[in-house]
C-alpha positions as CSV (number, residue, x, y, z in Angstrom):
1,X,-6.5,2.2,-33.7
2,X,-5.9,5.8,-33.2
3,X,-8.2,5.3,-30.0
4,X,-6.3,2.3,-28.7
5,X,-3.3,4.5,-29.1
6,X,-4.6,7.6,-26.9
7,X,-6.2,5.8,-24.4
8,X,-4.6,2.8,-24.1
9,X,-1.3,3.5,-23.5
10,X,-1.3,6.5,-21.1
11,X,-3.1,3.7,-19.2
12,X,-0.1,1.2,-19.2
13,X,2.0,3.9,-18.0
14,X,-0.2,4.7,-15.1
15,X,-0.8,1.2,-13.9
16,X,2.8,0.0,-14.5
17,X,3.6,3.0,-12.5
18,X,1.0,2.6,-10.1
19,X,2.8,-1.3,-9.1
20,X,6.1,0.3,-9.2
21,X,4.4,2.6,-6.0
22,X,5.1,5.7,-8.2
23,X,1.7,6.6,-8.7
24,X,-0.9,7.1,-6.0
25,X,-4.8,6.3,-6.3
26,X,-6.8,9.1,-4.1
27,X,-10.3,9.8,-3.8
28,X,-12.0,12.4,-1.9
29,X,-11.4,16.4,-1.3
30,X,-7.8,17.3,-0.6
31,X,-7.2,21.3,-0.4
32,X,-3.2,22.5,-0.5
33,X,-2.1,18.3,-0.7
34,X,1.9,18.0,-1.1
35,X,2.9,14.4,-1.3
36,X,6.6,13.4,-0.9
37,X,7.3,10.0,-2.8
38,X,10.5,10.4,-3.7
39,X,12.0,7.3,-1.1
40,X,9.7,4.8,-1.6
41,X,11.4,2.2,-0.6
42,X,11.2,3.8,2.9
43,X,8.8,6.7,3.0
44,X,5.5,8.2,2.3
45,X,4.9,11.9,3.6
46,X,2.5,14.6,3.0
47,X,1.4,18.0,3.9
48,X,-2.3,19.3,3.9
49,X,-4.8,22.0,4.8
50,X,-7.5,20.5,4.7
51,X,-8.2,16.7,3.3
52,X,-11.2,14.1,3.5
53,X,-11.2,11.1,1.5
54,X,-8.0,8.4,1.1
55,X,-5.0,8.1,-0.9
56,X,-3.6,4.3,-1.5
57,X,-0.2,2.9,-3.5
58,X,1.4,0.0,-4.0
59,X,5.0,-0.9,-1.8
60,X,7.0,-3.8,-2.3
61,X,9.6,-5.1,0.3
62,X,13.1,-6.6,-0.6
63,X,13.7,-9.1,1.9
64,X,11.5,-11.0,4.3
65,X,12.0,-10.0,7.8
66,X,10.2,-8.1,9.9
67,X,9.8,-4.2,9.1
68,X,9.6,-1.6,11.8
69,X,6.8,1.3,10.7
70,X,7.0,4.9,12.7
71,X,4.4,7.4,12.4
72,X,5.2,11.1,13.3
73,X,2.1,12.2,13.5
74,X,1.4,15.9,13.3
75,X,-2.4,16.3,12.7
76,X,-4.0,19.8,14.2
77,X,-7.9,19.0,13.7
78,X,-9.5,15.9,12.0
79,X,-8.3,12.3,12.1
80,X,-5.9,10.0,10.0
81,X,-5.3,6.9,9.8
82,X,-2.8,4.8,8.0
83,X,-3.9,1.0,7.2
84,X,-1.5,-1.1,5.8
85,X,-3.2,-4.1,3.4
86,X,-1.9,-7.2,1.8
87,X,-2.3,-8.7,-1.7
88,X,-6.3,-8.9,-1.0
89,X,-7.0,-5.6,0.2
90,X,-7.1,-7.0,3.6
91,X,-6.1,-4.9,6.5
92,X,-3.2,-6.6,8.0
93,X,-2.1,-3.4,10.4
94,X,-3.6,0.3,11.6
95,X,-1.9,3.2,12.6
96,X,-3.0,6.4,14.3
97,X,-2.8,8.8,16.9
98,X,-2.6,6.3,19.4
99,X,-0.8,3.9,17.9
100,X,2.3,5.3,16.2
101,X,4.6,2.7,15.9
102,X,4.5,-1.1,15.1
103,X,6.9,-3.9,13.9
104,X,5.3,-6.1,10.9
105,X,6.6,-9.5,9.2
106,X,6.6,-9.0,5.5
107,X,7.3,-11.7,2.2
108,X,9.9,-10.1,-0.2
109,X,8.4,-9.9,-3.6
110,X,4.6,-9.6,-2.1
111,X,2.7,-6.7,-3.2
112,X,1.3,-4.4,0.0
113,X,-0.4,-1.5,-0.2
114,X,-0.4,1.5,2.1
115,X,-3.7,3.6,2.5
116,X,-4.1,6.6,4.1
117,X,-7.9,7.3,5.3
118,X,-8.5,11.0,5.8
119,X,-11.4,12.9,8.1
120,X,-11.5,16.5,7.4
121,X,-8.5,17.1,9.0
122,X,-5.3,19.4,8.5
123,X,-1.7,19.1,9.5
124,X,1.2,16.5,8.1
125,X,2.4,13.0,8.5
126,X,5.3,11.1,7.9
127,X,5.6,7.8,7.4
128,X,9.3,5.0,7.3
129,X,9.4,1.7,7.5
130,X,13.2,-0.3,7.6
């Protein structure tokens, strides 16, 4: 019981968290990482000096129309890319250096996910959809 009790439930925090989209799973090296999550509903930012690996959360959309995603993009070495995923894990959209901005058609109520894909690189990013 007692083991159920201090494992168990830290876990439902983090994964009811983690669907909300106010946790973030990452994996990799990340060196000086600042994330900014605090609009969610509209935003995901971050600052690095050096990061290699990715970092993926969970966004849900209020309404279904079509969502306009900008990416300032403000990488000095190293590449980034941001992949944007539906229910399956399937990638559904890419941005990058080249590609910055793109408009998307979204469900309300459908669970994406945003993932950002990290190549020893260093800088910032910043991304809003609305």
């Amino acid at each position: 019981m007692e083991i159920i009790l201090n494992f168990g439930i830290p876990f439902l925090v983090i994964y009811f968290l983690y669907n909300r989209g106010y946790v973030t799973i990452s994996f990799g090296v990340f060196l000086l990482f600042i994330g900014n999550f605090r609009n969610i509903k509209y935003c995901d930012k971050a600052s690095f000096s050096y990061a290699y690996g990715f970092n993926r959360r969970v966004i849900k959309f209020g309404e279904n129309k079509e969502y306009k995603f900008d990416l300032e993009y403000l990488i000095s070495e190293g590449n980034l890319i941001i992949e944007i995923l539906d229910k399956h894990k399937n990638i559904i959209a890419k941005l990058d250096r080249e590609h910055t901005n793109l408009n998307l058609l979204v469900s309300a109520k459908q669970r994406y996910y945003i993932k950002a894909r990290f190549s020893k690189c260093s800088g910032s990013y910043s991304l809003t959809w609305a």
